[in-house]
C-alpha positions as CSV (number, residue, x, y, z in Angstrom):
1,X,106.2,63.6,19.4
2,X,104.1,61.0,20.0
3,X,106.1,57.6,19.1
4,X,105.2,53.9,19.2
5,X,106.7,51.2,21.2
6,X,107.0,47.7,21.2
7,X,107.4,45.8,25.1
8,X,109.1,42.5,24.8
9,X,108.7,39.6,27.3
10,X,112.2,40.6,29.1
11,X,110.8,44.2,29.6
12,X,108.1,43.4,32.2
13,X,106.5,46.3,34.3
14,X,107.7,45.9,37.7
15,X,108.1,48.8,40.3
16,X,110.7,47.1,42.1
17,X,113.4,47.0,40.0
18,X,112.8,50.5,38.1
19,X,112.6,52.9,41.3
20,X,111.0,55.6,39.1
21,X,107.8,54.1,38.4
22,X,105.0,56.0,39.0
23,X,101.8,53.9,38.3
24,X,102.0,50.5,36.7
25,X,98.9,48.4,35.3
26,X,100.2,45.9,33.5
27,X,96.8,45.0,32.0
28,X,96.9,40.8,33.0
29,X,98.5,38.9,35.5
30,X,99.9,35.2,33.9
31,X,97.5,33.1,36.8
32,X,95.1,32.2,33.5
33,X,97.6,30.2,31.9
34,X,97.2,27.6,35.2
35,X,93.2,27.1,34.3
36,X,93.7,25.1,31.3
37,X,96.4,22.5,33.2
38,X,94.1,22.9,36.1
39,X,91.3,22.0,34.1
40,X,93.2,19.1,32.2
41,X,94.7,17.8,35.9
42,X,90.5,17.7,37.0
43,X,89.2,15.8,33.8
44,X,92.5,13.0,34.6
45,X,91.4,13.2,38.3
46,X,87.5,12.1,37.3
47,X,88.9,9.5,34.6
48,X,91.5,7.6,37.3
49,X,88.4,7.5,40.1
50,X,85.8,6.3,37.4
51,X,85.8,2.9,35.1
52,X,87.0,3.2,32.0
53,X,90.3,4.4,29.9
54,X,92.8,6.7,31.1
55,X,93.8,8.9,28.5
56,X,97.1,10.4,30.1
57,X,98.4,11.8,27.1
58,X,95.3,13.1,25.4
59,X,95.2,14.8,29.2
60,X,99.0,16.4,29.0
61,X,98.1,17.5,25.2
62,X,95.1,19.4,26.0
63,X,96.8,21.3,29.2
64,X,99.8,22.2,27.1
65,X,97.4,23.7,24.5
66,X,95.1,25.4,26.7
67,X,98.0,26.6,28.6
68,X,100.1,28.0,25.2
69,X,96.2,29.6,24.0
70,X,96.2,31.4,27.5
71,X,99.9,32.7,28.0
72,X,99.6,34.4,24.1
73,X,96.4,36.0,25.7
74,X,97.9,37.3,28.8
75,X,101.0,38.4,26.4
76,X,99.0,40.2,24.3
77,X,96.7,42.2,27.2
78,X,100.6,42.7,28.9
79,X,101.4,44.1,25.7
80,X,98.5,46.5,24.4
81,X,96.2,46.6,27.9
82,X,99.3,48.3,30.3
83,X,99.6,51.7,31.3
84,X,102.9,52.3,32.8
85,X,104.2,56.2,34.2
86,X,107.7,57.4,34.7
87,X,108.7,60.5,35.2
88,X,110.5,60.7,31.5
89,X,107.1,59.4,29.9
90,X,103.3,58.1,29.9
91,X,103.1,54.6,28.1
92,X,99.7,54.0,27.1
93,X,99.2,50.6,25.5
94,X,101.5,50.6,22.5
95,X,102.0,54.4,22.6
96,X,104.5,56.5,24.5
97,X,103.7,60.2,25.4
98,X,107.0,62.4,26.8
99,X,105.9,63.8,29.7
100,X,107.5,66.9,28.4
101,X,104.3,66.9,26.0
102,X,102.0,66.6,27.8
103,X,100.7,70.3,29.0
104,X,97.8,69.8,31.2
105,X,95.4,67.0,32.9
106,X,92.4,67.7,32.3
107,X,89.0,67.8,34.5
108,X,86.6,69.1,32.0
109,X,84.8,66.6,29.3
110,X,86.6,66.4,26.0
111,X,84.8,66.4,22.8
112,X,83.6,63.3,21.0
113,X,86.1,61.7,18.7
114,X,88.8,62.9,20.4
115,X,92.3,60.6,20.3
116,X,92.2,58.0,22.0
117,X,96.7,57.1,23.2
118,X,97.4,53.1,22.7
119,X,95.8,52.8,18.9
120,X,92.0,52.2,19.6
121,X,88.6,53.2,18.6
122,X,87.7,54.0,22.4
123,X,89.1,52.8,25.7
124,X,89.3,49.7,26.6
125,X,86.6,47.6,28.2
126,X,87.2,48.1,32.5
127,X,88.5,51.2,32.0
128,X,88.3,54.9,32.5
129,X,89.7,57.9,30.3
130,X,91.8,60.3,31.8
131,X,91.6,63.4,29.2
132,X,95.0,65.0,28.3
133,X,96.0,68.0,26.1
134,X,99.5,67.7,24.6
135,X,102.0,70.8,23.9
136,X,101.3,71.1,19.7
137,X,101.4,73.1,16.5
138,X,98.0,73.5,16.5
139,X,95.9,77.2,16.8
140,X,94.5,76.3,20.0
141,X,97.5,75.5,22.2
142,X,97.6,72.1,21.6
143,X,95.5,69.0,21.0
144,X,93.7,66.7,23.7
145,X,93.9,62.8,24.1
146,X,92.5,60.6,26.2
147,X,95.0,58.5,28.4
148,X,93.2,55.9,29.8
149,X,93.6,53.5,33.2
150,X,91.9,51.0,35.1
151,X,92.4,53.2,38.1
152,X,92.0,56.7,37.2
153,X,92.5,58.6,40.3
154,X,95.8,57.2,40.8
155,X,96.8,57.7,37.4
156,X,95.8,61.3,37.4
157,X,97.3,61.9,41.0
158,X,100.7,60.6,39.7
159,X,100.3,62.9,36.6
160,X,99.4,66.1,38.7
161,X,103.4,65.7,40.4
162,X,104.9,65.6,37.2
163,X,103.1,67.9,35.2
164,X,102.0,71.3,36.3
């Protein structure tokens, strides 16, 4: 079964504290939320060495805005852009695969159309799919998916020691 999962802010990806971790991407790092008060610190900078007003608060304002815009970005690509792999599953963006589903890696191409794991249309932009077939009801043995990763070859090398 093939199940859905929500990751809150307290369940970040890190390897260190969760031995078992496989692979990790964890699809954005939180530096972008430092451009917009970077940005904001600049445009005081040029106002306190030029004539004119200061507008300090206007300043504060825009950097806290710019920075709330950019940490609800990097929440959401944490969120639906991660691929995480443990050796008790294979979380996709906001899917979760039991590794005891998942019956083969694949090398060959997979038909077009075919499922893509984490809720999209395709993969995602940067990446590369990593073609799966799951243990199912179907005729055929099961049905394939299409994991997908940033870095492939590490994600498939990890899979190969887990499943046979």
């Amino acid at each position: 079964m093939v199940e859905r999962r929500s990751m809150t802010g307290s369940e970040e990806i890190d390897s260190e504290q969760t031995g078992s971790v496989l692979h990790v991407e964890p699809g954005a790092s939180w530096w972008p939320v430092l451009w917009g008060p970077g940005f904001a610190v600049l445009g005081f900078a040029v106002e306190m060495v030029t004539r004119g007003p200061v507008h300090g608060i206007q300043w504060l304002l825009l950097a806290g805005a710019l920075a709330v815009t950019a940490a609800a970005w990097v929440y959401g690509r944490r969120r639906w852009y991660s691929v995480r792999l443990t050796p008790a599953s294979l979380t996709v963006g906001g899917e979760s695969v039991p590794i005891a589903r998942i019956a083969a890696v694949l090398e060959e191409e997979v038909p077009v159309g075919t499922r893509v794991l984490g809720g999209g249309w395709t993969t995602p932009k940067g990446t590369t799919a990593v073609p799966l077939r799951l243990h199912g009801d179907h005729q055929d043995g099961g049905s394939a998916v299409l994991a997908w990763a940033r870095h492939p070859e590490q994600l498939t090398r990890a899979l190969h020691r887990l499943v046979p």
